[in-house]
Residue, then its C-alpha position, 0 to 999 in steps of 0.5 A: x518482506x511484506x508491508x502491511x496498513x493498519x487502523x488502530x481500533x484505540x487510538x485510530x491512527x493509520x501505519x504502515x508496517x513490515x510484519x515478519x513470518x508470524x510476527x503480531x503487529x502493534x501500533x507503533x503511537x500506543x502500542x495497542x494490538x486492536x488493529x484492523x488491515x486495511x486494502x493496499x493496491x498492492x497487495x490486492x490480486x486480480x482473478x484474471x482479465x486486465x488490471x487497473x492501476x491509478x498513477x498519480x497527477x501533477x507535480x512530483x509524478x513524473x520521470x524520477x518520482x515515480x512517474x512511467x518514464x521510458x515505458x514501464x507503466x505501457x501494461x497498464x490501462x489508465 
């Protein structure tokens, strides 16, 4: 199920949304059908070569709130 951001052209409200098979996505704040997707870093594709990702700083990023506790993120360049 992928999950979709969105930008309501009426009201300018940011949502995140599961939208299924050829389901239309609508604003949940005015239900307006104007939207425009914008870029998630997960749903962007690399064409090869090595991938960045930024993690998060700070408090709430480590082991148990998504941090890379016992190496998980060691394929990542930072």
């Amino acid at each position: 199920m992928p999950i979709f951001e969105y930008v309501c052209k009426d009201c300018k409200k940011k949502f995140e949304t599961i939208v299924y098979g050829s389901q239309e996505a609508e604003c949940p704040h005015c239900h307006g059908k104007k939207l425009e997707q914008q870029l998630s870093i997960f749903g962007v594709a690399g064409t090869g070569g090595k991938q960045s990702v930024s993690l998060p700083e700070g408090p709430g990023a480590s082991c148990g709130m998504g941090g890379c506790c016992g190496g998980g993120c060691s394929d990542f360049d930072s």
